[in-house]
C-alpha positions in Angstrom: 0.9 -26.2 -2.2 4.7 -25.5 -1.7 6.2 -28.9 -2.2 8.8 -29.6 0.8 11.0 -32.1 -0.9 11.7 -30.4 -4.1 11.5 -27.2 -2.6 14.6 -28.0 -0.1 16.0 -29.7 -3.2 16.4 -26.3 -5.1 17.4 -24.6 -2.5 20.8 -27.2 -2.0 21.6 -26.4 -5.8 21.5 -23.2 -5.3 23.8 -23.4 -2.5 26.2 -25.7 -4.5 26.7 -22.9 -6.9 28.0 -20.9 -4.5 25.5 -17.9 -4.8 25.1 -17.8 -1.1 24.4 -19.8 1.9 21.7 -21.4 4.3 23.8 -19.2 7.0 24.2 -16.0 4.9 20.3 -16.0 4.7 19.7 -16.5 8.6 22.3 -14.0 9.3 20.4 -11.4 7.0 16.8 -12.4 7.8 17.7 -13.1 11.6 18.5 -9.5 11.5 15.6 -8.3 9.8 17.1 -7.5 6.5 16.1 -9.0 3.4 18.0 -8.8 0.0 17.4 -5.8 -1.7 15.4 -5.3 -5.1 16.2 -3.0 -7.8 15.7 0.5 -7.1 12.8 1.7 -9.8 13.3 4.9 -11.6 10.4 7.4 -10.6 9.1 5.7 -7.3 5.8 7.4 -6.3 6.1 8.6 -2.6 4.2 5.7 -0.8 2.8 5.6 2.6 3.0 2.6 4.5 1.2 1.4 7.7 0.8 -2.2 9.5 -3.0 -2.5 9.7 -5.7 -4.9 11.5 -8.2 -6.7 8.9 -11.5 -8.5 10.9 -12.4 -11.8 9.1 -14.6 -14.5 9.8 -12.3 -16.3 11.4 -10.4 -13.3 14.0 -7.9 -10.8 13.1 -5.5 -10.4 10.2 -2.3 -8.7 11.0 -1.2 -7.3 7.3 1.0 -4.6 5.9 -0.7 -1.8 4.0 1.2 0.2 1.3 0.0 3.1 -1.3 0.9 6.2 -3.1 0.8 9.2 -0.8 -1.6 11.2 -3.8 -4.3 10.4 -4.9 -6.4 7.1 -5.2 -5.0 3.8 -6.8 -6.1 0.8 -7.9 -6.0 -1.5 -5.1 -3.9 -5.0 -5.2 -3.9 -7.9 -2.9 -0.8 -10.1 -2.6 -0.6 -13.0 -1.1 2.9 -14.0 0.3 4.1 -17.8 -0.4 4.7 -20.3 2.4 6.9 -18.7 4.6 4.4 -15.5 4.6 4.5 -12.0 5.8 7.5 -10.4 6.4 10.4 -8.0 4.9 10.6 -9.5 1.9 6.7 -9.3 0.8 6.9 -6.1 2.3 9.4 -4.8 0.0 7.9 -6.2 -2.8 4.2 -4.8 -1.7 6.3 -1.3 -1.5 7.5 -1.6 -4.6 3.9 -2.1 -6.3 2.9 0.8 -4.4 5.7 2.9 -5.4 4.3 2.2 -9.4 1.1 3.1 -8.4 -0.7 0.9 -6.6 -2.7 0.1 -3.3 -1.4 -3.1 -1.9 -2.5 -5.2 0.9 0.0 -7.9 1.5 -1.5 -10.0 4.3 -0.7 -12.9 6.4 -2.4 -15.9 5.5 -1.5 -17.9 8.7 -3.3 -15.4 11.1 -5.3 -18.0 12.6 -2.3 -19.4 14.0 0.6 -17.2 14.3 1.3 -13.3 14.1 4.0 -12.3 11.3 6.5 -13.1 11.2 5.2 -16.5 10.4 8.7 -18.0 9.2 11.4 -17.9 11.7 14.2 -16.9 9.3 11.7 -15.6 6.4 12.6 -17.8 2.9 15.7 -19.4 4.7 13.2 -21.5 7.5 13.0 -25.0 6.9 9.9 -26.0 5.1 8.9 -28.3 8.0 8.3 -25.4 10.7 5.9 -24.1 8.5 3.9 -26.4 6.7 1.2 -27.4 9.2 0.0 -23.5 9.1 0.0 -23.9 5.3 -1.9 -27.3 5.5 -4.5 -25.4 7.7 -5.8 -23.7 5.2 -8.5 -24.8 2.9 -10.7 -23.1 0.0 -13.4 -22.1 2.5 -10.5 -20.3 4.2 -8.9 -18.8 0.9 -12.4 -17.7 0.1 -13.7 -16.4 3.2 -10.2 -14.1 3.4 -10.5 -12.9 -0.1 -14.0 -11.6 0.3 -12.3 -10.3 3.7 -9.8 -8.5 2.9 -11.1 -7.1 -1.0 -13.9 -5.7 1.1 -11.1 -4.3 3.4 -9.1 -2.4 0.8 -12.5 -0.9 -0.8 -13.0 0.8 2.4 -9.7 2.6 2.0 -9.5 6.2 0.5 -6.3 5.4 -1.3 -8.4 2.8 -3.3 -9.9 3.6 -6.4 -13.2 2.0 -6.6 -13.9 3.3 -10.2 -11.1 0.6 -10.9 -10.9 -3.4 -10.8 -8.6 -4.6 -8.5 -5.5 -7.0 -8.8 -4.2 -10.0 -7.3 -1.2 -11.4 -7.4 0.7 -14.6 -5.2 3.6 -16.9 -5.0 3.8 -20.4 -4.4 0.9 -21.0 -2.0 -0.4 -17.7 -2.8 -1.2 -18.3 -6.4 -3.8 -20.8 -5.6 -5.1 -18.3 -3.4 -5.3 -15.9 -5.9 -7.2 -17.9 -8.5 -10.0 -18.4 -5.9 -10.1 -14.8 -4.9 -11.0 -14.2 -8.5 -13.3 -16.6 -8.4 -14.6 -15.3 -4.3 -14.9 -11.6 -6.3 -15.8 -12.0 -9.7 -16.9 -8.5 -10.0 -13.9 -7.0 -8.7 -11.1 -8.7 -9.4 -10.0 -8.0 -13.0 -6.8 -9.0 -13.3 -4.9 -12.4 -11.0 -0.7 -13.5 -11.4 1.0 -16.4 -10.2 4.3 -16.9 -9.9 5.6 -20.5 -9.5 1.9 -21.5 -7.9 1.0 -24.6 -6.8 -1.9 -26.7 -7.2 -3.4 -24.6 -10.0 -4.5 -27.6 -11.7 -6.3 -30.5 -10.1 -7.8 -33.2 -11.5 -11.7 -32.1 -9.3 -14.4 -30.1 -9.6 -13.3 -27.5 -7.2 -9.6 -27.0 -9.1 -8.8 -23.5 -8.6 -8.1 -23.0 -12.9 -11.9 -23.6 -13.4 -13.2 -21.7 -11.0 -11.4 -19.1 -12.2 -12.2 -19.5 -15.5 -15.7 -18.2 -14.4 -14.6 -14.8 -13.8 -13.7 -12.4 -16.4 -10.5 -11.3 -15.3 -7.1 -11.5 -17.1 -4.2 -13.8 -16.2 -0.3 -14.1 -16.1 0.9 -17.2 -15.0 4.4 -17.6 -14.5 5.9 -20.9 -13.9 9.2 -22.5 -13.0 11.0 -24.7 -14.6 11.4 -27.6 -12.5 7.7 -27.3 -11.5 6.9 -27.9 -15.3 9.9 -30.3 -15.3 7.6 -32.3 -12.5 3.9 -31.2 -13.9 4.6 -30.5 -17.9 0.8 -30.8 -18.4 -0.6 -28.0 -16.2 0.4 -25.4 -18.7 -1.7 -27.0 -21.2 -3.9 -27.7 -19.1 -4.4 -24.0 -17.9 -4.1 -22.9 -21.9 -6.9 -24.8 -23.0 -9.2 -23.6 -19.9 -8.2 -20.3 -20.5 -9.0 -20.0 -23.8 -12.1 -22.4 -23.8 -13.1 -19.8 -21.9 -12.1 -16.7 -23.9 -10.2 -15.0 -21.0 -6.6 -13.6 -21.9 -4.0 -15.3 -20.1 -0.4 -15.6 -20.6 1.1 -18.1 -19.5 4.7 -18.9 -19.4 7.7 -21.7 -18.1 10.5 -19.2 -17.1 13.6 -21.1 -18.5 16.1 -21.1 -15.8 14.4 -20.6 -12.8 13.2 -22.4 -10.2 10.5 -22.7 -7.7 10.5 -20.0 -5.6 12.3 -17.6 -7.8 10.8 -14.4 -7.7 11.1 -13.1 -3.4 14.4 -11.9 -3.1 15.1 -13.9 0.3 14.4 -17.0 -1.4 17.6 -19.1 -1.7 16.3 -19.3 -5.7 16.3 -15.7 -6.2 16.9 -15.6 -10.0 17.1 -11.1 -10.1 17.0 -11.6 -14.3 13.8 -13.4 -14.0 12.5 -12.0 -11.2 12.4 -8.9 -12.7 10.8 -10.2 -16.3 7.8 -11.5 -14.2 7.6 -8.4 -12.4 7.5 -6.5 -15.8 5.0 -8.7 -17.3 3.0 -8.0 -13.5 2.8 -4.4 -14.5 2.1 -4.5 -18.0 -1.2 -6.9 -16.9 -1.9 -4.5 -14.3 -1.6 -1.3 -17.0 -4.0 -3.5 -19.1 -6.6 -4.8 -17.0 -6.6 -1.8 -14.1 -6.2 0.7 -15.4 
């Protein structure tokens, strides 16, 4: 789970610097504009639609993005704490653009439409942190099964393919349990500065995803390993007790929450290192 404290920490050091502001961030996200990623070189055409998923639980309003030829391999990504909104949707885009089908959903549907977060990365932690808290591993894995079933009925989804998953913050968790909800479809899970990957229980999300046979990239911050140095072992020695590939990394330099561009963290060089790394698992283990 996205930890409040530390997170509102980073966010004041980043400010200090004099990168940007608290107000520079409402301003942009107030007006529905989120900082902008590098432009790729040879972008597919994409085609993008906001779609309706039925779960268990009611109706998932998400944001569905794909190559506008052709079948892909399909991709869910699961947004961090502040969930859906321009920023995952650029970032969804973006997969899509290197040739992928992404669903990027919004985790809080029981409780709010998206936008979820008031002034997307730039919200205070404490507006939404009960819809986070209302979420469980019955939820996590009752959504995954949800919405992988969702994308397989899509005809821009390869199903000859394994799919991908891939979250941030919050959303890594979630990933490591949809893995573990669809072992035989998921092939390939990322996290970038997850939380809670490594528990001391039964239930930890590391070992039940160490039951699949997907591959892994783990990408952690450095003032989360600063706070937790022994998860990365921790999530080594699973790993590899288990003979899955997984790479996993401390990105020197960044902190939590570095890798959405609204996020008052953004760290572009290392943004874009993970998101390299993303693709080259997703070349290897999709395909």
């Amino acid at each position: 789970m996205c930890d409040q404290v530390h997170f509102e920490e980073d966010k004041k050091e980043f400010e200090a610097l004099h990168l940007v502001t608290r107000k520079q961030f409402g301003v942009l996200l107030g007006a529905g504009v989120s900082m902008m990623l590098p432009q790729m070189a040879n972008a597919a055409a994409v085609v993008e639609s906001d779609v309706t998923v039925t779960t268990p639980d009611g109706a998932a309003d998400c944001y569905f993005v794909h190559p506008a030829n052709g079948m892909a391999p399909g991709v869910l990504l699961w947004p961090d704490i502040f969930g859906l909104r321009p920023a995952m949707r650029q970032m969804g885009k973006r997969l899509a653009e290197s040739g992928y089908s992404v669903l990027v959903v919004n985790p809080f549907y029981r409780t709010k439409k998206a936008p979820t977060a008031e002034v997307g990365a730039a919200t205070p932690i404490a507006q939404v942190m009960p819809m986070a808290q209302s979420l469980n591993e019955t939820t996590h894995m009752t959504d995954a099964k949800a919405f992988i079933g969702w994308l397989d009925g899509q005809k821009a989804v390869a199903k000859n393919k394994k799919m991908g998953t891939q979250g941030y913050c919050m959303g890594g968790l979630i990933a490591f349990r949809t893995a573990a909800a669809m072992p035989d479809r998921v092939g390939a899970v990322a996290s970038f500065h997850g939380g809670g990957l490594a528990r001391d229980m039964p239930n930890s999300p590391h070992l039940q995803a160490a039951r699949t046979k997907a591959q892994f990239l783990v990408a952690i911050a450095a003032n989360d390993d600063a706070r937790s140095p022994n998860d990365k072992v921790v999530l080594r020695e699973t790993f590899e007790k288990a003979k899955l590939a997984a790479e996993i990394e401390v990105y020197t330099g960044s902190a939590h929450g570095w890798c959405p561009p609204d996020s008052g963290v953004y760290n572009e060089p290392l943004a874009e290192k993970a998101w390299g790394r993303l693709l080259a698992l997703y070349g290897t283990a999709l395909g």
